[in-house]
Backbone bond lengths (Angstrom), bond angles and torsions (degrees), N, CA, C in turn:
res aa  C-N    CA-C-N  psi(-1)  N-CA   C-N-CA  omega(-1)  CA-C   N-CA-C  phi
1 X - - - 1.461 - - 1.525 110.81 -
2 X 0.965 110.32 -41.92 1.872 120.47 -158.24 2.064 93.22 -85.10
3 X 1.714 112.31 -16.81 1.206 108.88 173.68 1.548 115.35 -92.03
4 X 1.582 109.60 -29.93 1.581 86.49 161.59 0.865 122.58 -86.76
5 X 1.739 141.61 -23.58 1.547 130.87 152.53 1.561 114.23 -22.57
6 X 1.341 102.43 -55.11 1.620 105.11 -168.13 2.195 103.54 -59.95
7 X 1.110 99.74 -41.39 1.634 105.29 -171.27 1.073 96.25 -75.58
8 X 1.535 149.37 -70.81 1.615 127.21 150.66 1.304 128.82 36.95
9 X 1.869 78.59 -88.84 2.012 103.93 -167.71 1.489 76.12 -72.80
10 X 1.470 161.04 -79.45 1.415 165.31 -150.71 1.666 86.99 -30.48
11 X 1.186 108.61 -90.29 1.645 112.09 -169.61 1.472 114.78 -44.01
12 X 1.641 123.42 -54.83 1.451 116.18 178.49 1.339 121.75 -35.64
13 X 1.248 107.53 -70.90 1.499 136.59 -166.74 1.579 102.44 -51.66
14 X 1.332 134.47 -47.48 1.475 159.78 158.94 1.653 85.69 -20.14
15 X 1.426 95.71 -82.64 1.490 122.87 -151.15 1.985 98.06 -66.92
16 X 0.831 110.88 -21.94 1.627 122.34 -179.65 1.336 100.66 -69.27
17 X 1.611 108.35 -62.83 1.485 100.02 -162.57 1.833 102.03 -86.33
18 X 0.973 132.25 18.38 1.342 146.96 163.10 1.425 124.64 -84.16
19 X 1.297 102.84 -41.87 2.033 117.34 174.54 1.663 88.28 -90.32
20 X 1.248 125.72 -24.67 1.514 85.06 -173.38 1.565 115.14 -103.31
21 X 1.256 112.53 -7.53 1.860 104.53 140.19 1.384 130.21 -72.39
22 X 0.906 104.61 -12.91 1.755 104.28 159.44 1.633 119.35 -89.27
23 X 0.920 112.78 -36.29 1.751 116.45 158.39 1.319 99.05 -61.97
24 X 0.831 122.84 -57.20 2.256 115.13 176.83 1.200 89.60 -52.41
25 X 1.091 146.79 -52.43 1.678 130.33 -139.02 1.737 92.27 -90.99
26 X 1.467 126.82 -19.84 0.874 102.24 162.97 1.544 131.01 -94.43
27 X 1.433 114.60 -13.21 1.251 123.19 158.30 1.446 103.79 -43.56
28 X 1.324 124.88 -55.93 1.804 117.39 -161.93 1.296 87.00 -60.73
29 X 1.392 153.10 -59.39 1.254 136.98 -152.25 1.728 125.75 -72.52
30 X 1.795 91.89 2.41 1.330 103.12 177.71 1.697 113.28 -102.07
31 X 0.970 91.50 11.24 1.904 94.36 -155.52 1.482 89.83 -91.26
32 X 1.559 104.20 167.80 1.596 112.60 161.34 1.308 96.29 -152.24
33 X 1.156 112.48 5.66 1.644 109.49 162.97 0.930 121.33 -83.52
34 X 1.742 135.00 147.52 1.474 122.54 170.71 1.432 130.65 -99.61
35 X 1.068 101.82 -7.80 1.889 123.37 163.49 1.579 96.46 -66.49
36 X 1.717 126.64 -62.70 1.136 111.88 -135.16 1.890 98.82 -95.10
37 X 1.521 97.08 -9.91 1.726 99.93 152.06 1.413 122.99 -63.14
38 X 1.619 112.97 -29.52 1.771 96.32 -171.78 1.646 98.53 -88.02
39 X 1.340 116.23 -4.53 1.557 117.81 -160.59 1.810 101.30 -100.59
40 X 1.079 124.35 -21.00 1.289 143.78 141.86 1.596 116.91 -33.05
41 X 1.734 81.40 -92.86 1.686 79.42 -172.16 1.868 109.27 -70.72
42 X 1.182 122.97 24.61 1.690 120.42 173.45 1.430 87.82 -99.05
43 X 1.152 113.22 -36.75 1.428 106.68 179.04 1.711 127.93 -75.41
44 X 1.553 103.92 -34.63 1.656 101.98 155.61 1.475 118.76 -68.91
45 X 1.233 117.45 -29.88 1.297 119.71 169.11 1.823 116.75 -39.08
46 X 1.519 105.30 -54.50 1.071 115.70 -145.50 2.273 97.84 -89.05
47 X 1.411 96.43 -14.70 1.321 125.62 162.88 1.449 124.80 -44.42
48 X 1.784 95.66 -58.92 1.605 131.57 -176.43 1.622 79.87 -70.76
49 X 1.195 126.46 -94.91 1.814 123.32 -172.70 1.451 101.17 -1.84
50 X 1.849 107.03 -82.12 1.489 93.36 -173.81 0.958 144.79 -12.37
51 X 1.078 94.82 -71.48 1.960 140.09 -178.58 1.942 90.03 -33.38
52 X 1.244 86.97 -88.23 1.721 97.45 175.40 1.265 117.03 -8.85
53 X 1.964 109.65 -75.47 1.297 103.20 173.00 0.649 148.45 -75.92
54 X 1.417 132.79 -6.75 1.553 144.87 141.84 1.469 120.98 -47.08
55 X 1.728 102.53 -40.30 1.688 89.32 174.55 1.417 104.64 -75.24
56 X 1.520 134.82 -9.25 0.923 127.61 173.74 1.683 132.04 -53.05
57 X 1.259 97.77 -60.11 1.549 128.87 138.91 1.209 110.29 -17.78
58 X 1.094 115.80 -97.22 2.063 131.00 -162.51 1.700 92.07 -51.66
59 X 1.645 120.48 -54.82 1.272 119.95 -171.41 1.643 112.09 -45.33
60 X 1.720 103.40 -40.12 1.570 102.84 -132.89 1.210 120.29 55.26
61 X 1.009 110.72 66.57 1.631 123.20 170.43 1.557 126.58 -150.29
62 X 1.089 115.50 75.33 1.889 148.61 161.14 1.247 82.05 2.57
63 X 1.479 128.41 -74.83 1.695 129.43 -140.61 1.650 114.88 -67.86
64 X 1.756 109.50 -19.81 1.195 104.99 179.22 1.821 111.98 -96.02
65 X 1.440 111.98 6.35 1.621 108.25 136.00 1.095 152.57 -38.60
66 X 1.473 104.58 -42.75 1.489 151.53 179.74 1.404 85.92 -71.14
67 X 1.257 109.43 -78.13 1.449 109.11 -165.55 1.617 123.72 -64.12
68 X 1.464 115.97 -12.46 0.931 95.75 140.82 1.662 155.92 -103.99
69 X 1.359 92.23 -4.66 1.585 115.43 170.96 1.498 91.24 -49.96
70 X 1.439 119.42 -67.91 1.501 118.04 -158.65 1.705 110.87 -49.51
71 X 1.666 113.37 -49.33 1.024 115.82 161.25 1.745 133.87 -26.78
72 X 1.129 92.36 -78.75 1.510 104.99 170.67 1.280 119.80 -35.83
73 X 1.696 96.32 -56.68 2.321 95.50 -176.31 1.532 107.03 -81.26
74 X 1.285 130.65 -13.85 1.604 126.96 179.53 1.672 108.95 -89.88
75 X 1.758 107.55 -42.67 1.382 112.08 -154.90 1.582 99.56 -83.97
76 X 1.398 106.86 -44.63 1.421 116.86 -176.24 1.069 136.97 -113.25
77 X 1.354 124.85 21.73 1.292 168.62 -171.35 1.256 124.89 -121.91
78 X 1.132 118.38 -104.03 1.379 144.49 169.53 1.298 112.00 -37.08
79 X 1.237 128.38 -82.30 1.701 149.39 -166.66 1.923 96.40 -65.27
80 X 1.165 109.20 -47.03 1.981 92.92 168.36 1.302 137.39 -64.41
81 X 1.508 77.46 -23.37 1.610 104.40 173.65 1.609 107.67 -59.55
82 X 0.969 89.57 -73.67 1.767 110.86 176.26 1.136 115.69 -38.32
83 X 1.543 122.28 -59.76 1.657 124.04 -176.92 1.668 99.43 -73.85
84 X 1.188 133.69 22.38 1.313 127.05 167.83 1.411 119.62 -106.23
85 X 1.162 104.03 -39.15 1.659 152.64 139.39 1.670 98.27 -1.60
86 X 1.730 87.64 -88.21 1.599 103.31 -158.22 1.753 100.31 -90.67
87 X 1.444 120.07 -2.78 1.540 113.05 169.21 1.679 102.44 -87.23
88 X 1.235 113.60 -20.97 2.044 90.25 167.63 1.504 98.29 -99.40
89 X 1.290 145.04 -18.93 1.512 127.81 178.02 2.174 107.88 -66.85
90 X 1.778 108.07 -24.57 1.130 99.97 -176.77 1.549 112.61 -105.58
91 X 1.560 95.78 21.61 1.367 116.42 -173.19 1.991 122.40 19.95
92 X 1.689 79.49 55.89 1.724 72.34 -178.99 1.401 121.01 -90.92
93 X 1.704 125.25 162.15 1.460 102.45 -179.23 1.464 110.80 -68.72
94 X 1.596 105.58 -168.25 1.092 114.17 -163.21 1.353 110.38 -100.88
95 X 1.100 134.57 -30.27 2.114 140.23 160.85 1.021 94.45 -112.22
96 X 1.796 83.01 138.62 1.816 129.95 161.94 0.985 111.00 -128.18
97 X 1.209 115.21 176.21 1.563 141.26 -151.06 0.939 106.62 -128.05
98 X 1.258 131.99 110.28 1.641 139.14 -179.14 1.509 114.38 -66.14
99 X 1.056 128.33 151.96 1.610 123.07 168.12 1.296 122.85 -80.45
100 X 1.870 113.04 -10.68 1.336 100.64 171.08 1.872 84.12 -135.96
101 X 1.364 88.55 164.21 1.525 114.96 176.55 1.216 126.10 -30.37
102 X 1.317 137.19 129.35 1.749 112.59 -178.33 1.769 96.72 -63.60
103 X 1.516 120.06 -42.28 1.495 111.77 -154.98 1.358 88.01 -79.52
104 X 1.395 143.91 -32.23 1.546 113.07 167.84 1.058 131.97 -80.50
105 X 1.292 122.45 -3.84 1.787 144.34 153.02 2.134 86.95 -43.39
106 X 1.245 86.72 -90.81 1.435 90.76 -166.65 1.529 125.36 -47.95
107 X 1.669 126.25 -21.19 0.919 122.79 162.26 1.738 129.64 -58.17
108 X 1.748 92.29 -35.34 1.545 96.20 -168.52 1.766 99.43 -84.13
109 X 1.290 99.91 -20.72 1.745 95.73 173.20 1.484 111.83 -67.91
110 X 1.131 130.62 -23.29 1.483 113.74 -172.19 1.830 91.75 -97.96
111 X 1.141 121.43 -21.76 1.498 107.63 164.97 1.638 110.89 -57.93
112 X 1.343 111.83 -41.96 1.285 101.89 176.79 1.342 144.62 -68.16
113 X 1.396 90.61 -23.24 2.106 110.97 159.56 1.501 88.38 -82.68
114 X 0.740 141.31 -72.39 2.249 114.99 -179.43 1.134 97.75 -10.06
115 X 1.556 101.73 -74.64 1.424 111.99 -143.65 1.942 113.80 -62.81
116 X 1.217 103.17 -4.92 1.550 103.63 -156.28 1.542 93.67 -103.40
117 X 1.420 105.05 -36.39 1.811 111.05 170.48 1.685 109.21 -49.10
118 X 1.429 97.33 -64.82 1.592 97.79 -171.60 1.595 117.42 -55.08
119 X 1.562 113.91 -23.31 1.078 112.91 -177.02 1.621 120.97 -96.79
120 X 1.550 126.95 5.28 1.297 117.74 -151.83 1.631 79.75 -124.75
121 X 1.501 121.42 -45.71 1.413 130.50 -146.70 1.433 102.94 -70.77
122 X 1.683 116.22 -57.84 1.469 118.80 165.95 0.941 138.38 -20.13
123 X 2.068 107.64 -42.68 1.011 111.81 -149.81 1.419 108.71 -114.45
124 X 1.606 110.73 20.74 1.625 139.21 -172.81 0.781 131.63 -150.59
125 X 1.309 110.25 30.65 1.339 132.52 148.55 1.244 150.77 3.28
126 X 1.941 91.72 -57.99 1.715 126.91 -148.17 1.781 74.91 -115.59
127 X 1.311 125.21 -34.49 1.827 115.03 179.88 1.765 116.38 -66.82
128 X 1.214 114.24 -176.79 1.665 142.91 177.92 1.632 79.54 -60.33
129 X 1.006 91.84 161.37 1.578 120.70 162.53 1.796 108.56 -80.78
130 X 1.298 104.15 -52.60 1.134 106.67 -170.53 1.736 99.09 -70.33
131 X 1.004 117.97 -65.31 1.851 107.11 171.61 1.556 108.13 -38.48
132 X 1.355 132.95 -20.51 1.146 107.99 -166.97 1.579 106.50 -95.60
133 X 1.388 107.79 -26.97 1.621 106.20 179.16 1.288 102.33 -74.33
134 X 1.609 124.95 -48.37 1.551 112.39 -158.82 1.531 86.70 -52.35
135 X 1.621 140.14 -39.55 1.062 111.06 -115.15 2.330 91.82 -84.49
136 X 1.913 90.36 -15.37 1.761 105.66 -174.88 1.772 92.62 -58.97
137 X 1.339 98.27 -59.43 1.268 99.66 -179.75 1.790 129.49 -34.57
138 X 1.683 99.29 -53.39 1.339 92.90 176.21 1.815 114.21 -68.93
139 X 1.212 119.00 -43.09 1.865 129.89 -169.04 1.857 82.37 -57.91
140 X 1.074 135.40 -30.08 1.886 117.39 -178.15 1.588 95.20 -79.82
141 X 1.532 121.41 -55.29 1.330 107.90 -157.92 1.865 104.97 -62.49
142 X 1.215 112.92 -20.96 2.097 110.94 174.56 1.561 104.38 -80.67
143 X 1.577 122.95 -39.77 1.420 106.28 175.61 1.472 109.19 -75.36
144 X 0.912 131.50 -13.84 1.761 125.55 159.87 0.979 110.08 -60.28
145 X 1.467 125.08 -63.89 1.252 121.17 -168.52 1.448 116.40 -64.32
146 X 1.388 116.96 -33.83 1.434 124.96 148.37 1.834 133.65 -15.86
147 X 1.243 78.61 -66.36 2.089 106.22 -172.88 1.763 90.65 -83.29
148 X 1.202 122.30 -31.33 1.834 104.31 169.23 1.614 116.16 -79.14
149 X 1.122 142.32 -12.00 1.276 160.75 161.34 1.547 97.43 -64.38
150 X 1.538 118.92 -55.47 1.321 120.92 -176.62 1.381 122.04 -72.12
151 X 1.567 99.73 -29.72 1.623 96.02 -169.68 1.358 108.82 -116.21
152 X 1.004 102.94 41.04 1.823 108.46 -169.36 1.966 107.04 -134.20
153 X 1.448 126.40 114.27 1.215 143.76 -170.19 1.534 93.58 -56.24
154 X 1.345 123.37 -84.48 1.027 141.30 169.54 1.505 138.64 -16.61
155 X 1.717 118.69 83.48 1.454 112.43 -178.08 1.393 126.97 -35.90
156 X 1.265 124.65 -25.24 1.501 140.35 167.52 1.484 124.11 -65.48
157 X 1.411 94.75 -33.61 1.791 92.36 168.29 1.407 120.14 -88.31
158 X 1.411 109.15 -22.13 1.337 118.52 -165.30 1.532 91.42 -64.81
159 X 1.628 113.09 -57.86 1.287 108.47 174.44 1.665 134.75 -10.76
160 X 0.916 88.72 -81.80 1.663 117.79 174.12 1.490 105.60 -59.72
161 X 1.388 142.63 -26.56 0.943 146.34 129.00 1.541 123.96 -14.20
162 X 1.345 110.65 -74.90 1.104 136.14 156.75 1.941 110.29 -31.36
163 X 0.980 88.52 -63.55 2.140 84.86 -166.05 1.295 86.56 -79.15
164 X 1.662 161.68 9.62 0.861 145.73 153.73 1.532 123.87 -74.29
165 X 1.570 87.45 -32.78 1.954 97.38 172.45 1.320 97.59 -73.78
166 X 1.175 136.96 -51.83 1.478 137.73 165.22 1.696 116.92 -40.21
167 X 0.702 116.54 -0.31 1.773 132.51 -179.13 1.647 94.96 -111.80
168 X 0.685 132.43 -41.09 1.076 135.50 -168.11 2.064 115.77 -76.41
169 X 1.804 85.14 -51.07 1.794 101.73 174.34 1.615 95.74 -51.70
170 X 1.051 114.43 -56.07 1.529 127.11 -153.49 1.716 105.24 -61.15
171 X 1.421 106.55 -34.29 1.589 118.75 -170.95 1.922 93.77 -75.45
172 X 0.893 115.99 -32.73 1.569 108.69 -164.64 1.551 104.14 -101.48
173 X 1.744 121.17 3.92 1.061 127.68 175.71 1.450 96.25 -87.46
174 X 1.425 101.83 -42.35 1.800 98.17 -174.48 1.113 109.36 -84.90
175 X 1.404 151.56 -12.86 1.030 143.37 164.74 1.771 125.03 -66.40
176 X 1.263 106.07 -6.09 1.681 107.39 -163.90 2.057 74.44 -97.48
177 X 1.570 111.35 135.31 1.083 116.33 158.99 2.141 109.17 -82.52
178 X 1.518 89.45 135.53 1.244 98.55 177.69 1.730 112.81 87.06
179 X 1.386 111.48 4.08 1.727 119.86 152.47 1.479 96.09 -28.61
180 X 2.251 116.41 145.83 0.828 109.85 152.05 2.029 113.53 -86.88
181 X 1.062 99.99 177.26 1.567 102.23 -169.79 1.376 95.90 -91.05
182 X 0.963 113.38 -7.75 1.949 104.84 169.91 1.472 124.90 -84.69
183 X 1.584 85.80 -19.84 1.936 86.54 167.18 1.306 110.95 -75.07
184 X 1.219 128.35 -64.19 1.484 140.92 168.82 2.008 100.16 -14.23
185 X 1.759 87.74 -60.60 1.837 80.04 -151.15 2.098 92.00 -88.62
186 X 1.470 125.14 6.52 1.402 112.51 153.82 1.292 114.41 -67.23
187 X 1.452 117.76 -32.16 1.569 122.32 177.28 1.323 127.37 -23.14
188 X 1.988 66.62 -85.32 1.687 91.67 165.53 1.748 129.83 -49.62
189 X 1.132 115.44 -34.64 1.318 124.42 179.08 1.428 116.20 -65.98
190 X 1.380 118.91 -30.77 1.339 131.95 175.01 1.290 116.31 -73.82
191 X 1.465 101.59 -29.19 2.171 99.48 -168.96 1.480 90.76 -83.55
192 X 1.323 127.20 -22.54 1.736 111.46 -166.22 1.456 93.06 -94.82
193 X 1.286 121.52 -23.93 1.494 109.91 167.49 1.728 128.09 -60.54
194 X 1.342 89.44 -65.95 1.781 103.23 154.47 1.946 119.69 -25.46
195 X 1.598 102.01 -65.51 1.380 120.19 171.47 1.316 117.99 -15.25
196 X 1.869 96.38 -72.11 1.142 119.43 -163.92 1.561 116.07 -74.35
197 X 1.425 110.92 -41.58 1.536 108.21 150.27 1.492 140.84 -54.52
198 X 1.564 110.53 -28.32 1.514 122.29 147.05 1.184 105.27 -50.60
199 X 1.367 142.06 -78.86 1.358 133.84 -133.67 1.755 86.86 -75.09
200 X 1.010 128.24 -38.08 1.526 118.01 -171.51 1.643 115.14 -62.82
201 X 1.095 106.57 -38.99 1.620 125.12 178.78 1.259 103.67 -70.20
202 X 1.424 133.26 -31.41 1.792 133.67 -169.26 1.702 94.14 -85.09
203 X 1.059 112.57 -42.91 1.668 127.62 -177.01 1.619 108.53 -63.50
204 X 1.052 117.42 -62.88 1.480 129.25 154.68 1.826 118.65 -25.75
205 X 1.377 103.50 -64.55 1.364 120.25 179.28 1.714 121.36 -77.30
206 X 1.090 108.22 -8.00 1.514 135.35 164.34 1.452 108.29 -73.12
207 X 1.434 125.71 -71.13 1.241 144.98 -169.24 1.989 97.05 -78.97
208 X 0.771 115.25 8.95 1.594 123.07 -174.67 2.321 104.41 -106.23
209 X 1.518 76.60 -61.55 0.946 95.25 175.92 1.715 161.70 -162.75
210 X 1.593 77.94 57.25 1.222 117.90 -162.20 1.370 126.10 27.23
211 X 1.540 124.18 50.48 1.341 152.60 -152.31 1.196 144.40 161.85
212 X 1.191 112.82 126.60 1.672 112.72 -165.61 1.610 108.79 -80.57
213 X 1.506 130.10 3.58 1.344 134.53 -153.08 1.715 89.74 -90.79
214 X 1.672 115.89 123.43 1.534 134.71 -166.86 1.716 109.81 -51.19
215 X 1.799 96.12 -29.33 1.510 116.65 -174.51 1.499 113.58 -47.38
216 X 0.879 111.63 -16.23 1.666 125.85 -150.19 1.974 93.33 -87.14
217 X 0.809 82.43 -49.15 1.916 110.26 -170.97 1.942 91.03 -54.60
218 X 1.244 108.63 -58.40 1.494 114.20 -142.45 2.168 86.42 -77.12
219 X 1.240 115.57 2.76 1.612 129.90 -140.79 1.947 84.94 -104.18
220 X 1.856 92.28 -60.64 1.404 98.10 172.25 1.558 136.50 -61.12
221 X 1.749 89.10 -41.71 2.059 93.95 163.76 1.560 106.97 -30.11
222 X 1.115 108.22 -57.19 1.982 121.35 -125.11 1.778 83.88 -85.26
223 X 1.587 100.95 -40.30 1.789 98.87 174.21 1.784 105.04 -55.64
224 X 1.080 125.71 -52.14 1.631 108.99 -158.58 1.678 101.34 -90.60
225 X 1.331 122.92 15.11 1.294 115.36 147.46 1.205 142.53 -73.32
């Protein structure tokens, strides 16, 4: 008795801190603020941590501690830090204007949790239950983060866009029992790499043209044609 209680609270809690980075991920697609985007995803960030150590827990598995400590001080720490950083050094305002609709933002996002159910559950059958939802769970929180990259004007959101689909890789890394710990920590190694090449490219495109708006880009193509 006291062992399926324990697998229960194991699966809930899983599945808790799983819907509520995906409820963040759809919050970011609602925002037009740029404060309350980095304060968001610090907060899915700090979500993803959980996540970690709990699967650590349920796993018995030490290494996804690690993975989430690192999480926490890079994802939700560090990197908000930073995009706060370089949004008053590029002194941009504070609302933008998305290129697509918030209500069709949000429409095509819940097509995309459809779409991620029908496609993850089928095909996992022969797995845990609990591996098989985190794993729906994680494929919505990367196509969100996906469709905000897409539907967002703004090189600055796209950003953050970006480490949200990366929130997402990371959630379905920790969810597979028996992940090696080198995938987890290549992850990580890639988003601060990525990061740091973002912030150089936003800085770049600032001093280009005095604006982070993507329009600018599609302005220069059409010139060297």
């Amino acid at each position: 008795m006291t062992q399926l209680v324990y697998g229960t609270l194991g699966y809930d809690a899983a599945h808790m801190l799983g819907g509520l980075m995906l409820l963040l991920s759809f919050t970011l697609l609602s925002q037009r603020r740029m404060t309350a985007l980095i304060d968001i995803y610090a907060l899915q960030a700090t979500c993803l941590a959980l996540a970690a150590f709990w699967q650590g827990h349920v796993q018995s598995a030490p290494a996804l501690y690690l993975t989430g400590a690192i999480a926490f001080a890079a994802k939700a720490v560090l990197i908000p830090a930073a995009l706060r950083r370089l949004m008053l050094r590029l002194q941009l305002t504070e609302t933008m204007e998305p290129a697509l609709g918030i209500f069709a933002s949000m429409a095509l996002g819940v097509g995309l949790v459809v779409l991620s159910i029908m496609v993850v559950l089928p095909v996992t059958m022969q797995s845990q239950a609990l591996t098989r939802e985190d794993l729906a769970l994680a494929l919505s929180v990367v196509l969100l983060g996906l469709l905000m990259m897409i539907s967002r004007r703004s090189a600055f959101a796209q950003v953050i866009g970006f480490m949200s689909l990366e929130n997402g890789l990371i959630l379905a890394a920790i969810g597979v029992a028996g992940m090696p710990l080198v995938v987890e920590l290549s992850l990580a190694v890639l988003i601060l790499v990525a990061f740091v090449v973002f912030g150089a490219f936003l800085r770049r495109m600032d001093r280009q043209f005095h604006s982070l708006d993507t329009t600018n880009l599609d302005r220069v193509g059409g010139q060297h044609r």
